[in-house]
PDB file with SEQRES, HELIX, SHEET and CRYST1 records, atoms N, CA, C and O in Angstrom:
SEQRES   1 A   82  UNK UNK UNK UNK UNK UNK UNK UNK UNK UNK UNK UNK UNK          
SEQRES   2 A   82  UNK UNK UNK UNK UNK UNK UNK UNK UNK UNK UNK UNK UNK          
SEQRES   3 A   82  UNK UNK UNK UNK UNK UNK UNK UNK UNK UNK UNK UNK UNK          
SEQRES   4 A   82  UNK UNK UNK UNK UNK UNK UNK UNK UNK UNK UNK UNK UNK          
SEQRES   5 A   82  UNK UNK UNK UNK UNK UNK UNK UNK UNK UNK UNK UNK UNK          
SEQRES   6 A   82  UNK UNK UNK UNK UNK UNK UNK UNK UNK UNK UNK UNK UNK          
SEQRES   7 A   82  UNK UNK UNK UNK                                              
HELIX    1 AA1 UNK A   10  UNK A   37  1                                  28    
HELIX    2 AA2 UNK A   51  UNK A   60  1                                  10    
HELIX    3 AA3 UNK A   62  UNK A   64  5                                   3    
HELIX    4 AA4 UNK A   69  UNK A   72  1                                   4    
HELIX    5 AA5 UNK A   77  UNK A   81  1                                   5    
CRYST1    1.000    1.000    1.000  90.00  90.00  90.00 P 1           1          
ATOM      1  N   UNK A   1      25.343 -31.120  -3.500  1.00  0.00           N  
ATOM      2  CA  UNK A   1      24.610 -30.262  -2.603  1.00  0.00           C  
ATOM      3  C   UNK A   1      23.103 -30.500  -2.717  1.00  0.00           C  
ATOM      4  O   UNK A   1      22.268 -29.969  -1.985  1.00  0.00           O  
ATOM      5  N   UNK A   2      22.880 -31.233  -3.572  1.00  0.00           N  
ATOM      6  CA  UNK A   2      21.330 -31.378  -4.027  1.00  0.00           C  
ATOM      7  C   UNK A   2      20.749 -32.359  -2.895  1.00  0.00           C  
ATOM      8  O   UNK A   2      19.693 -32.321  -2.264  1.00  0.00           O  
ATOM      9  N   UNK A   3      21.595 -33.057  -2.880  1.00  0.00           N  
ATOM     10  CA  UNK A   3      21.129 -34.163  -1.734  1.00  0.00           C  
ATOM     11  C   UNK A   3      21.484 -34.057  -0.287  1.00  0.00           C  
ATOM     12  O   UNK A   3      21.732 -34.953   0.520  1.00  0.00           O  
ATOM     13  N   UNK A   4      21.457 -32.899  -0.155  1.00  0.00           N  
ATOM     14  CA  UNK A   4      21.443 -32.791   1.081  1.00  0.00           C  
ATOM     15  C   UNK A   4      20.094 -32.486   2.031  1.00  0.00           C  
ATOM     16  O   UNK A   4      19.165 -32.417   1.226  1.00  0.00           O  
ATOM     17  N   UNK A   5      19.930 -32.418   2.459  1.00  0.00           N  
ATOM     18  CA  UNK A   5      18.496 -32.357   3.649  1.00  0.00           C  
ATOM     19  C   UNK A   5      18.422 -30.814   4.463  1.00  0.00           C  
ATOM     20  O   UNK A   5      19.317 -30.708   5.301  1.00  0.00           O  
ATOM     21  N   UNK A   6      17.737 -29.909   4.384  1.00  0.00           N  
ATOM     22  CA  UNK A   6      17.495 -29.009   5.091  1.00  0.00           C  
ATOM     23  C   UNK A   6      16.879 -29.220   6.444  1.00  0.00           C  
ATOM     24  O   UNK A   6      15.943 -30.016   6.365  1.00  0.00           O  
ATOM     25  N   UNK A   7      17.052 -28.855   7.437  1.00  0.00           N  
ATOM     26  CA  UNK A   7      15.952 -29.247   9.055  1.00  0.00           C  
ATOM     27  C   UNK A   7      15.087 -28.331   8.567  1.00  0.00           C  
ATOM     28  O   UNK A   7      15.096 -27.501   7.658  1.00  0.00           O  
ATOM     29  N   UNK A   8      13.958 -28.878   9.825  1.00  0.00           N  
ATOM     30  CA  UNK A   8      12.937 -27.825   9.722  1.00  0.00           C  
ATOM     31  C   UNK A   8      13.092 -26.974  10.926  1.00  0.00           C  
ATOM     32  O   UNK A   8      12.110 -26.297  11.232  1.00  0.00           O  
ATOM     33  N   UNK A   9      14.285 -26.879  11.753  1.00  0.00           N  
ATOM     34  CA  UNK A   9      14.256 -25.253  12.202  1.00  0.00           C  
ATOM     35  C   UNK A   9      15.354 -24.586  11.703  1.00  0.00           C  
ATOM     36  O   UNK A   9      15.664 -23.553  12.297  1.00  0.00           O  
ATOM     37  N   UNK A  10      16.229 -25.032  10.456  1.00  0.00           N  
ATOM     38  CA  UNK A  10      16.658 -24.555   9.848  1.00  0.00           C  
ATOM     39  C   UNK A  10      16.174 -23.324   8.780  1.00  0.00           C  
ATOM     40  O   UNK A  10      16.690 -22.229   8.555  1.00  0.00           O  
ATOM     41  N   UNK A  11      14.777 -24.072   8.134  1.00  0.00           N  
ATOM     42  CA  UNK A  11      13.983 -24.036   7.298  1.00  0.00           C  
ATOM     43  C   UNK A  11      12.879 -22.700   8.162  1.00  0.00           C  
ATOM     44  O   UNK A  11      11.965 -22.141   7.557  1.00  0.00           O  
ATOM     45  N   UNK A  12      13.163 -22.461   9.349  1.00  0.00           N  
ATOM     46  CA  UNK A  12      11.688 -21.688   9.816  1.00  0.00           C  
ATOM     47  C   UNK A  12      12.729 -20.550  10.120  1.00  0.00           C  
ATOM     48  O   UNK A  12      12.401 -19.429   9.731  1.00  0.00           O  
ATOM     49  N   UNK A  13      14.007 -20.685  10.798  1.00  0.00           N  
ATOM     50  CA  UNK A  13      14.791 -19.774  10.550  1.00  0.00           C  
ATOM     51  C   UNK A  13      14.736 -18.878   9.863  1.00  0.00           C  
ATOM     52  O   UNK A  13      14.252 -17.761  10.047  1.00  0.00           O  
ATOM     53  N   UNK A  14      15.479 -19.530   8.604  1.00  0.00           N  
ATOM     54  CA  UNK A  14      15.881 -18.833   7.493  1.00  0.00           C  
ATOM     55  C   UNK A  14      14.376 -17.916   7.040  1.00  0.00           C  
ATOM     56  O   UNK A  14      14.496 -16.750   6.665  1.00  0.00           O  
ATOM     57  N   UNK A  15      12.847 -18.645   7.131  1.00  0.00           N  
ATOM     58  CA  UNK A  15      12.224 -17.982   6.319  1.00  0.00           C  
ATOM     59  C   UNK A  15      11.846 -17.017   7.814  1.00  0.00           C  
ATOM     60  O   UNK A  15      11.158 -16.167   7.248  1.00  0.00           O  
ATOM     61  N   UNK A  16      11.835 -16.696   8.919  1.00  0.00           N  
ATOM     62  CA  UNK A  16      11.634 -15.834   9.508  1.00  0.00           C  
ATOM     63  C   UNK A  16      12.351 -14.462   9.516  1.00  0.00           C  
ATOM     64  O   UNK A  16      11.835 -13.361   9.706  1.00  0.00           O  
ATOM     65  N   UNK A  17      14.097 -14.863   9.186  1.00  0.00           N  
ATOM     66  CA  UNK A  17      14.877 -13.789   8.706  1.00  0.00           C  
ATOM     67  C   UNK A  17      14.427 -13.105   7.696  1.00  0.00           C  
ATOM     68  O   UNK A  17      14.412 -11.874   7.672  1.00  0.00           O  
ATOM     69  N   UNK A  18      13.885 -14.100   6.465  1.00  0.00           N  
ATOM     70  CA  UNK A  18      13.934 -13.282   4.962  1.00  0.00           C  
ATOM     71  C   UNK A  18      12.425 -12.800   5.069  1.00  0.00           C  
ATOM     72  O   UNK A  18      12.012 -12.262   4.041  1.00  0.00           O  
ATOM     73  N   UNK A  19      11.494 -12.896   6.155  1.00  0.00           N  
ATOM     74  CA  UNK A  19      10.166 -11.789   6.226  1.00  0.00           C  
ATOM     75  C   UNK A  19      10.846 -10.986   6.931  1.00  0.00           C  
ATOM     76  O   UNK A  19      10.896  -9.938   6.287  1.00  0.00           O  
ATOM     77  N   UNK A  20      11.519 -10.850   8.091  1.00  0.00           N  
ATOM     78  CA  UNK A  20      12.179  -9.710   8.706  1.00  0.00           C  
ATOM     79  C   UNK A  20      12.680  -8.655   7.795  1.00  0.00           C  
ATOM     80  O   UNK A  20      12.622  -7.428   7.864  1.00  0.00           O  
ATOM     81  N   UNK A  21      13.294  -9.638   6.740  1.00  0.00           N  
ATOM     82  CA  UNK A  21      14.185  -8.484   5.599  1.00  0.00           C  
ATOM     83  C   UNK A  21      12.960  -7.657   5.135  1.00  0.00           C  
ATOM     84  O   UNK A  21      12.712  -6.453   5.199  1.00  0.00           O  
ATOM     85  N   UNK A  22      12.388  -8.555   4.724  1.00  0.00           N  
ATOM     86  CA  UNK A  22      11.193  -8.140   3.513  1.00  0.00           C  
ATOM     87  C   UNK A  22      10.716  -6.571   4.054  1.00  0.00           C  
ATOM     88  O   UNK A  22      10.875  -5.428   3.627  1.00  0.00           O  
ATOM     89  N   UNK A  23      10.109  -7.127   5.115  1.00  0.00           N  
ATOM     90  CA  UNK A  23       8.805  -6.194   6.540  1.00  0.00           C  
ATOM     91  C   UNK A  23      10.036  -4.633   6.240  1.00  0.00           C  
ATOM     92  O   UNK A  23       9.862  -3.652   5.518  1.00  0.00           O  
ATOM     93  N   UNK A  24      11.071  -4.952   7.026  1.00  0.00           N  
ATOM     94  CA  UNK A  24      11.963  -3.891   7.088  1.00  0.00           C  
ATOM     95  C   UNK A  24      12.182  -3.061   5.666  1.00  0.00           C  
ATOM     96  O   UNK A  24      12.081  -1.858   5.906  1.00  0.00           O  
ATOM     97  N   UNK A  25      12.413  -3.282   4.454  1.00  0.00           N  
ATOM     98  CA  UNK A  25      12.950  -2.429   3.684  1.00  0.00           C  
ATOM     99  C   UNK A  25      11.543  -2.655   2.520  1.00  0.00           C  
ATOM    100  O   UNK A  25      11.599  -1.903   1.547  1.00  0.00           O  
ATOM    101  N   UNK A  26      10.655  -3.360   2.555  1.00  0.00           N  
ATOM    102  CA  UNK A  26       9.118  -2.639   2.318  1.00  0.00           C  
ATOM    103  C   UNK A  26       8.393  -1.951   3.431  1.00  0.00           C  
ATOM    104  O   UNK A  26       7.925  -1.034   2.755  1.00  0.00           O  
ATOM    105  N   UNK A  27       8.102  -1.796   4.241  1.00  0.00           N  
ATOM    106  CA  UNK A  27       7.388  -1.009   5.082  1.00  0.00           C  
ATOM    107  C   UNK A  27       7.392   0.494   4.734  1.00  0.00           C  
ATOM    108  O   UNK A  27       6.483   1.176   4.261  1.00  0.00           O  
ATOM    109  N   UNK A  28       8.985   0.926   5.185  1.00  0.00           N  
ATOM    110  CA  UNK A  28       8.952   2.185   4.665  1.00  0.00           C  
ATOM    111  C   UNK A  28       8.481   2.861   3.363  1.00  0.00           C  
ATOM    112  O   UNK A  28       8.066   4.018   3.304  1.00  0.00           O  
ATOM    113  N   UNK A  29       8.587   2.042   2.365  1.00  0.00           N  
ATOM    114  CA  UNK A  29       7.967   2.261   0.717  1.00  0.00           C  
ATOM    115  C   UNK A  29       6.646   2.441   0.815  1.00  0.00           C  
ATOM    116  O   UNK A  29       6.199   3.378   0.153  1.00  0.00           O  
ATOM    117  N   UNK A  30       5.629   1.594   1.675  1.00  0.00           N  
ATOM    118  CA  UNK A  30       4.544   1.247   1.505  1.00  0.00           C  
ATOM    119  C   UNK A  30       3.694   2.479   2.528  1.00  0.00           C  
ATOM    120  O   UNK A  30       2.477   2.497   2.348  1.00  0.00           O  
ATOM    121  N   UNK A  31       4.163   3.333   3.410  1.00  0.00           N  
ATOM    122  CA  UNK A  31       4.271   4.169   4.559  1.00  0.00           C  
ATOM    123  C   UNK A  31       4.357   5.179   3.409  1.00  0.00           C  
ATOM    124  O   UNK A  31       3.290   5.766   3.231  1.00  0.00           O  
ATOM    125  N   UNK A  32       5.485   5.582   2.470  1.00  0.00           N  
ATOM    126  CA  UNK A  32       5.266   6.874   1.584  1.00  0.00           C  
ATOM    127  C   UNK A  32       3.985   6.523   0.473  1.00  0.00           C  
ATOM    128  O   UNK A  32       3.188   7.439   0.271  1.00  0.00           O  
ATOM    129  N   UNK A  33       3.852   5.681   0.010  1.00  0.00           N  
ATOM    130  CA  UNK A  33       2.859   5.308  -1.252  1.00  0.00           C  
ATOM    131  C   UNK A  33       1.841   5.719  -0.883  1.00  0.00           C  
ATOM    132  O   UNK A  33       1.235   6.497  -1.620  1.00  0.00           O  
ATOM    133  N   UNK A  34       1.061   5.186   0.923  1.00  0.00           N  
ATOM    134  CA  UNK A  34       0.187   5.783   1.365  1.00  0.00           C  
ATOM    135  C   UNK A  34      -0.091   7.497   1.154  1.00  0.00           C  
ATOM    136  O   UNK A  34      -0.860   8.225   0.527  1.00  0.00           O  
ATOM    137  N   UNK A  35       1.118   7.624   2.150  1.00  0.00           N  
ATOM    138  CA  UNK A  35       0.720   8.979   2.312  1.00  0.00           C  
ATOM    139  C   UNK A  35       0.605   9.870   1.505  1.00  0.00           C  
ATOM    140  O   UNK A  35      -0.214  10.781   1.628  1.00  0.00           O  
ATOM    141  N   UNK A  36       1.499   9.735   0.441  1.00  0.00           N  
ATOM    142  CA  UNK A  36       1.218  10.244  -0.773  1.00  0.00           C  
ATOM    143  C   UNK A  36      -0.096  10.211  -1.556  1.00  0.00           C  
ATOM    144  O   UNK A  36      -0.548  11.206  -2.123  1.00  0.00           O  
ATOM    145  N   UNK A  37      -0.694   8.988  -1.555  1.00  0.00           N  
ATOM    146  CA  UNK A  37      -1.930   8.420  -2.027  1.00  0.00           C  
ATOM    147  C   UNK A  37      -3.133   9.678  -1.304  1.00  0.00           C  
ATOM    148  O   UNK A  37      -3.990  10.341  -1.887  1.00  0.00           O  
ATOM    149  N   UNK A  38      -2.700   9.637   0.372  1.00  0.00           N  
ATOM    150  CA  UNK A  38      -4.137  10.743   0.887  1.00  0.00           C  
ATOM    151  C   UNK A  38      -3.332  11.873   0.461  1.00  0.00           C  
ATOM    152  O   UNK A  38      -3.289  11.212  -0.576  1.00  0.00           O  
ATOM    153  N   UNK A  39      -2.756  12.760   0.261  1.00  0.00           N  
ATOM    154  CA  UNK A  39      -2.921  13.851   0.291  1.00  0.00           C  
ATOM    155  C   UNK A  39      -4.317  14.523  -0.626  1.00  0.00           C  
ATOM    156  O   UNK A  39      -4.763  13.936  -1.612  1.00  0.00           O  
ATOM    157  N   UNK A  40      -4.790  15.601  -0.202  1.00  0.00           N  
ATOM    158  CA  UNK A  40      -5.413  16.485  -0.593  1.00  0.00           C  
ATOM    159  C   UNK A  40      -5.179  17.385  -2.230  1.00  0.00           C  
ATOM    160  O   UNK A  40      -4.188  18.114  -2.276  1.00  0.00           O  
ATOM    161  N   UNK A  41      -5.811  17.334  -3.123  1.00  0.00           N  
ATOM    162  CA  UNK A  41      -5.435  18.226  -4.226  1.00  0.00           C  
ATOM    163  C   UNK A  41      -4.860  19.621  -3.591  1.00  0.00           C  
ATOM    164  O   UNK A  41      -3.703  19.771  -3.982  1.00  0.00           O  
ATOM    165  N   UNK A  42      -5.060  20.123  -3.192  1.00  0.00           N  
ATOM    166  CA  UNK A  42      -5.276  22.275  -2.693  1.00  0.00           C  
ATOM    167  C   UNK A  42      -3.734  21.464  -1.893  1.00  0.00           C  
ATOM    168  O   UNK A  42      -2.733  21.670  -2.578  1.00  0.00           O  
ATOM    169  N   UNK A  43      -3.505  20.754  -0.803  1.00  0.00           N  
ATOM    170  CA  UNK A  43      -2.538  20.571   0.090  1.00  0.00           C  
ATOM    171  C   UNK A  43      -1.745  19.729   0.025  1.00  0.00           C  
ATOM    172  O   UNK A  43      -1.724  18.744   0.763  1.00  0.00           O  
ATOM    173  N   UNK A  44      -0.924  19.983  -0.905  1.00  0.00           N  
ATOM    174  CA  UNK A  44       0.647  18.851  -0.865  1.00  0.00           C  
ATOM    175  C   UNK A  44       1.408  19.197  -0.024  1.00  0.00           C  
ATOM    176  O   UNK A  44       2.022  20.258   0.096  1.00  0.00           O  
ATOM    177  N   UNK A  45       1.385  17.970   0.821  1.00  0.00           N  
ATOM    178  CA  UNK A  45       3.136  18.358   1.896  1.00  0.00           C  
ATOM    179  C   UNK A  45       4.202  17.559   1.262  1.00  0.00           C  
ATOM    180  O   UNK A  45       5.333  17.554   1.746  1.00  0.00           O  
ATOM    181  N   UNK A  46       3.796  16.646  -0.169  1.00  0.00           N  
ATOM    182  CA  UNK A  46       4.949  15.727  -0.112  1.00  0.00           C  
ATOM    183  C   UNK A  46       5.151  15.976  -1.874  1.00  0.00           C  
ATOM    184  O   UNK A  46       4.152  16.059  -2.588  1.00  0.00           O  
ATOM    185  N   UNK A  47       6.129  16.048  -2.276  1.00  0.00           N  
ATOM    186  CA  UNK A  47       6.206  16.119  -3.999  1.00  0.00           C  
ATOM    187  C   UNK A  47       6.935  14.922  -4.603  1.00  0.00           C  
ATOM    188  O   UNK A  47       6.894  14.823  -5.829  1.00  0.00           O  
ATOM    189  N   UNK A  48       7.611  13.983  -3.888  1.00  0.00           N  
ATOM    190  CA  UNK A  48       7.823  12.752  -4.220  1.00  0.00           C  
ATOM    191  C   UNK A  48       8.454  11.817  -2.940  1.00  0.00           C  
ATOM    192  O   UNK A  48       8.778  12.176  -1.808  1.00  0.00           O  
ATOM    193  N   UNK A  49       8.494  10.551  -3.543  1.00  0.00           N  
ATOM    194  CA  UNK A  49       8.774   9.760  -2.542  1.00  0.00           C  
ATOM    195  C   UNK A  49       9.631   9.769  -2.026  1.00  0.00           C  
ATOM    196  O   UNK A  49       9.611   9.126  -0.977  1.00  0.00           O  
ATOM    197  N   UNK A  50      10.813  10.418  -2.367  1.00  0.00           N  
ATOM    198  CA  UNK A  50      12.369  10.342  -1.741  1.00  0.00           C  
ATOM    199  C   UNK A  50      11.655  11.603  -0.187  1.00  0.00           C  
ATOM    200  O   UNK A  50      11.970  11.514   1.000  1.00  0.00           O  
ATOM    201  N   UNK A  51      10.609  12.711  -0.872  1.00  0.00           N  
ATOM    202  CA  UNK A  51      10.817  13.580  -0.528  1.00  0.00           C  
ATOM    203  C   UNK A  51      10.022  13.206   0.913  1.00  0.00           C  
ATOM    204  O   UNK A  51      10.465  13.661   1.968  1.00  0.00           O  
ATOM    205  N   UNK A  52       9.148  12.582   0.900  1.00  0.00           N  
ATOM    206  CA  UNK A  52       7.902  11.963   2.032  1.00  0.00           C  
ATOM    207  C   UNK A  52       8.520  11.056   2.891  1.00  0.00           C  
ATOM    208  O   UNK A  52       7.847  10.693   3.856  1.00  0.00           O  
ATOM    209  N   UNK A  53      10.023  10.456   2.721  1.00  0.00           N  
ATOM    210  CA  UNK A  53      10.710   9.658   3.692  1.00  0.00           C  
ATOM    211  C   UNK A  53      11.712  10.682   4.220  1.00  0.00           C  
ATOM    212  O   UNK A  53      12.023  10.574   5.407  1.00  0.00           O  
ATOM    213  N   UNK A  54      12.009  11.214   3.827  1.00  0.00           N  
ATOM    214  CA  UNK A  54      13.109  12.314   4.851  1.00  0.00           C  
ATOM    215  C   UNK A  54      11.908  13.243   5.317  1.00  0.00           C  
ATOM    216  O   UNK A  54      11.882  13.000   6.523  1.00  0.00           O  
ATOM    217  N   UNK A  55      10.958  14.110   5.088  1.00  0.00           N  
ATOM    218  CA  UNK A  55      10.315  14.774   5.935  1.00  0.00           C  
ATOM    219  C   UNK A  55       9.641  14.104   7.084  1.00  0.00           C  
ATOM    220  O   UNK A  55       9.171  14.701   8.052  1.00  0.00           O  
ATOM    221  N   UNK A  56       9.631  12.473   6.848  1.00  0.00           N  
ATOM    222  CA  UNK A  56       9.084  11.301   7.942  1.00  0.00           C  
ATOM    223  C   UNK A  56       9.996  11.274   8.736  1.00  0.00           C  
ATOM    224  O   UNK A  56       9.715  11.443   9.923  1.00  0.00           O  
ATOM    225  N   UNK A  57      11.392  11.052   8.340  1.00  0.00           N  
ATOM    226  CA  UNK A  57      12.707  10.634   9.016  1.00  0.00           C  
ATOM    227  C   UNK A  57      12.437  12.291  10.109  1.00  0.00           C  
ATOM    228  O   UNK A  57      12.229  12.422  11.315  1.00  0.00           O  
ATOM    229  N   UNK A  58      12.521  12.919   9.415  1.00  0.00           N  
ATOM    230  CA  UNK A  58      13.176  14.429  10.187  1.00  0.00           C  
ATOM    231  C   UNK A  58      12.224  15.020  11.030  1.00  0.00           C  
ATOM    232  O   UNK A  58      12.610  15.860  11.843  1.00  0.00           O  
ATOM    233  N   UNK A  59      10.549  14.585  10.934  1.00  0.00           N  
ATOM    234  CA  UNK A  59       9.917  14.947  12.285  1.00  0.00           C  
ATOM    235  C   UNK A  59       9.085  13.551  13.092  1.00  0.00           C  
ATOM    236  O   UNK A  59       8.291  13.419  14.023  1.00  0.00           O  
ATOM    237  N   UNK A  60       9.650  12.841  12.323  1.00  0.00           N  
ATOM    238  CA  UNK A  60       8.873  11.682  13.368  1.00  0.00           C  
ATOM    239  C   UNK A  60      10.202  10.513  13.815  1.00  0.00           C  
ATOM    240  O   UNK A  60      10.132   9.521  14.541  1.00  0.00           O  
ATOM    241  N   UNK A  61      11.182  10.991  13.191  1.00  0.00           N  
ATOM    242  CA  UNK A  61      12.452   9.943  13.381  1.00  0.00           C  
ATOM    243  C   UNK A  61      12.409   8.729  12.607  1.00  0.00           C  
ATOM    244  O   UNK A  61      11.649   8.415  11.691  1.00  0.00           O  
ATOM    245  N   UNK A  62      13.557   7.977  13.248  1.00  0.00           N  
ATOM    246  CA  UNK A  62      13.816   6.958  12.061  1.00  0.00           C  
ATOM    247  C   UNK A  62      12.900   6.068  12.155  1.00  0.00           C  
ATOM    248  O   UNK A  62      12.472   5.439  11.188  1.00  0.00           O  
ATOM    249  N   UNK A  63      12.521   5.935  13.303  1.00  0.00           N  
ATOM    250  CA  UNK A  63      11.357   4.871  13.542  1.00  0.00           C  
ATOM    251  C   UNK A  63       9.951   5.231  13.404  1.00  0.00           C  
ATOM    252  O   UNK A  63       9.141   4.359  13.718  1.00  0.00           O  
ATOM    253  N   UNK A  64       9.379   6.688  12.871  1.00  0.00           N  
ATOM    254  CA  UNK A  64       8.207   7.090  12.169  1.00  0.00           C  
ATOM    255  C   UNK A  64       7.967   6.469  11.240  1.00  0.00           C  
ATOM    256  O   UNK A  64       6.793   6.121  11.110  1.00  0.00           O  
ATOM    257  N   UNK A  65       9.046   6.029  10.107  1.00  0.00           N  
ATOM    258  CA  UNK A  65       9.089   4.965   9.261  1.00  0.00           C  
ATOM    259  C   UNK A  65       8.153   3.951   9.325  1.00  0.00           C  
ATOM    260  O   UNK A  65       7.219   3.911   8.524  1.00  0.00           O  
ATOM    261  N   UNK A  66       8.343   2.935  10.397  1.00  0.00           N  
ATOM    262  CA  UNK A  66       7.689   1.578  10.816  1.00  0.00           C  
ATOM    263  C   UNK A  66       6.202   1.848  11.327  1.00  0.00           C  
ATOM    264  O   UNK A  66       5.548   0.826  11.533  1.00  0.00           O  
ATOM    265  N   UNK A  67       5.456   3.285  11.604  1.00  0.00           N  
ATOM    266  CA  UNK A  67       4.328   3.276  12.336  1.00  0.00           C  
ATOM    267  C   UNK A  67       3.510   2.504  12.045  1.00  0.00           C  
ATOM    268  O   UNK A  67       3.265   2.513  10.839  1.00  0.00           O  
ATOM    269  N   UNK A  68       2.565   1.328  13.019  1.00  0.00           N  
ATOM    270  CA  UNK A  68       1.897   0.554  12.268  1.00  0.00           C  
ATOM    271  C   UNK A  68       2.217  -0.676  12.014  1.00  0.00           C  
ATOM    272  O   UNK A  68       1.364  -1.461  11.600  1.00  0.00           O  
ATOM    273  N   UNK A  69       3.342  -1.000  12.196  1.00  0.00           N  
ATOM    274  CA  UNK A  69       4.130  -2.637  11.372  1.00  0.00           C  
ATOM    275  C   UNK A  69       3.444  -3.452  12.429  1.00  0.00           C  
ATOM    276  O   UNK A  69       2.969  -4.578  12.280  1.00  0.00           O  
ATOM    277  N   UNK A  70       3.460  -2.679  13.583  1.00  0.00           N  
ATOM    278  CA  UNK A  70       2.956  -3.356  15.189  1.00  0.00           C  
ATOM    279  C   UNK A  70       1.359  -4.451  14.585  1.00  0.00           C  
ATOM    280  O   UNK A  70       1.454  -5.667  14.419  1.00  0.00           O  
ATOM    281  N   UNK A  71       0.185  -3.749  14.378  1.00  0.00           N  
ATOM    282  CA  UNK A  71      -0.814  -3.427  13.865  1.00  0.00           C  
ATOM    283  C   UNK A  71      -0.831  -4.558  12.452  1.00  0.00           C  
ATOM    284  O   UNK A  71      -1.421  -5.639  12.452  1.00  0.00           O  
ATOM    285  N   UNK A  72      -0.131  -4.060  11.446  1.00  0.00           N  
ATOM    286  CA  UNK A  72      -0.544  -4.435  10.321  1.00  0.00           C  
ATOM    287  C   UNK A  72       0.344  -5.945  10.247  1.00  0.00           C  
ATOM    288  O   UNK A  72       0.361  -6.511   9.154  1.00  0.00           O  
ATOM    289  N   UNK A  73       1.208  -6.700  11.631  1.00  0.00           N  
ATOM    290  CA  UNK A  73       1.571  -7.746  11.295  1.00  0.00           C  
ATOM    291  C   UNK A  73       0.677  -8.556  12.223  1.00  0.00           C  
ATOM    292  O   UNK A  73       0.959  -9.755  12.234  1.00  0.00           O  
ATOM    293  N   UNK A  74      -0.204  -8.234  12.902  1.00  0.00           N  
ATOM    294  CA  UNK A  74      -1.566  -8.585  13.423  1.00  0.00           C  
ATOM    295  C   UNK A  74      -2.565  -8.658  12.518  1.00  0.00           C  
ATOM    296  O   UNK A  74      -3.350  -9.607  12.535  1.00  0.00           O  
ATOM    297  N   UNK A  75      -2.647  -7.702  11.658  1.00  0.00           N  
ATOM    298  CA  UNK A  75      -4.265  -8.521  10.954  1.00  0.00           C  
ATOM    299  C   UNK A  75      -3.758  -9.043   9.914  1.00  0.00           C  
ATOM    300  O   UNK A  75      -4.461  -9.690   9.138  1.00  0.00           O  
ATOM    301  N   UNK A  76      -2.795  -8.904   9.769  1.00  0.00           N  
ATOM    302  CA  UNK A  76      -2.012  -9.937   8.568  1.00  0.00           C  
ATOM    303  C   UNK A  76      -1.766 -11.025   9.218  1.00  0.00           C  
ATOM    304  O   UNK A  76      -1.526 -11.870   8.356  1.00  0.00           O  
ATOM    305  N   UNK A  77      -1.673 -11.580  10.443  1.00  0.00           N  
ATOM    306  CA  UNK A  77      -1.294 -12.876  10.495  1.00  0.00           C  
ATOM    307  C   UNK A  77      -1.603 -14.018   9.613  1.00  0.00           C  
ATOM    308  O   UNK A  77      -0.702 -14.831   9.404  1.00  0.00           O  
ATOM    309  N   UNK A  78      -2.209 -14.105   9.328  1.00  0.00           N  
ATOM    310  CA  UNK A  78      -2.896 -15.614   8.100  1.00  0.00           C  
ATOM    311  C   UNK A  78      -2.055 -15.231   7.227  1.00  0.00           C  
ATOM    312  O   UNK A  78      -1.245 -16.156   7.284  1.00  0.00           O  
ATOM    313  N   UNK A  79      -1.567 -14.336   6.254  1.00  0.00           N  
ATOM    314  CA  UNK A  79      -0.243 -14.257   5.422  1.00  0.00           C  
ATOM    315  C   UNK A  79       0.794 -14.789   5.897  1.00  0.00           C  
ATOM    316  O   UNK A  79       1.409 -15.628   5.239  1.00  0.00           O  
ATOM    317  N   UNK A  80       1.303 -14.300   7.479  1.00  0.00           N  
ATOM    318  CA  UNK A  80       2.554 -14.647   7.833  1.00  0.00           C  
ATOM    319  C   UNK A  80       2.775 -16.186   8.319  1.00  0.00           C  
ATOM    320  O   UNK A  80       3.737 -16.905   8.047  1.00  0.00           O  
ATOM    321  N   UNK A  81       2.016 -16.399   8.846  1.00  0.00           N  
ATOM    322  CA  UNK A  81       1.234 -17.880   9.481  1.00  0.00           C  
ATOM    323  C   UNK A  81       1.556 -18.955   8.325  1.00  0.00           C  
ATOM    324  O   UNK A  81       2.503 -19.690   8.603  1.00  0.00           O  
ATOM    325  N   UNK A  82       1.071 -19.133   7.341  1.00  0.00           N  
ATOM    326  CA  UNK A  82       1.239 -19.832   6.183  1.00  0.00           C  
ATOM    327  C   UNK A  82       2.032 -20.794   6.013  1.00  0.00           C  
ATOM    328  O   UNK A  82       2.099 -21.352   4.918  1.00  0.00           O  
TER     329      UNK A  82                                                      
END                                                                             
C-alpha cells in the first residue's frame, strides 16, 4: 500500500472533507469559550460550557451554534488556502 500514488483531487478532496469535519465540531466549542470569556462579573447567563450550548441551541437554534463561520472562514482564508 506504500507504493501506491494518491491523485491530487483525491488529495484536495479528502483534505476539504477533514476541514469540513474540523470547522463543524470546533466551531461550536469555540462559540461557548467566547461567550463565556465576555461575560460580565455582576452577570452570568452561562455557568458552564455544556450549559452555554443548550441555552444557544434552545433560543437561537441549532444553527445559532455556527454564527459567524460565514465571516470567520473569510478572514481566515490564508489558513484555509495553504
Amino acid at each position: 500500500m506504500a507504493d501506491k500514488q494518491i491523485s491530487l483531487p483525491a488529495k484536495l478532496i479528502n483534505g476539504g472533507v477533514a476541514g469540513l469535519i474540523g470547522v463543524t465540531c470546533v466551531f461550536p466549542i469555540d462559540l461557548a469559550k467566547t461567550r463565556l470569556q465576555n461575560q460580565q462579573n455582576g452577570s452570568r447567563l452561562y455557568t458552564s460550557m455544556s450549559d452555554c450550548l443548550i441555552k444557544t441551541i434552545r433560543s437561537e437554534g441549532y444553527f445559532g451554534m455556527y454564527r459567524g463561520t460565514f465571516m470567520w472562514l473569510i478572514v481566515n482564508k490564508e489558513l484555509i488556502c495553504e
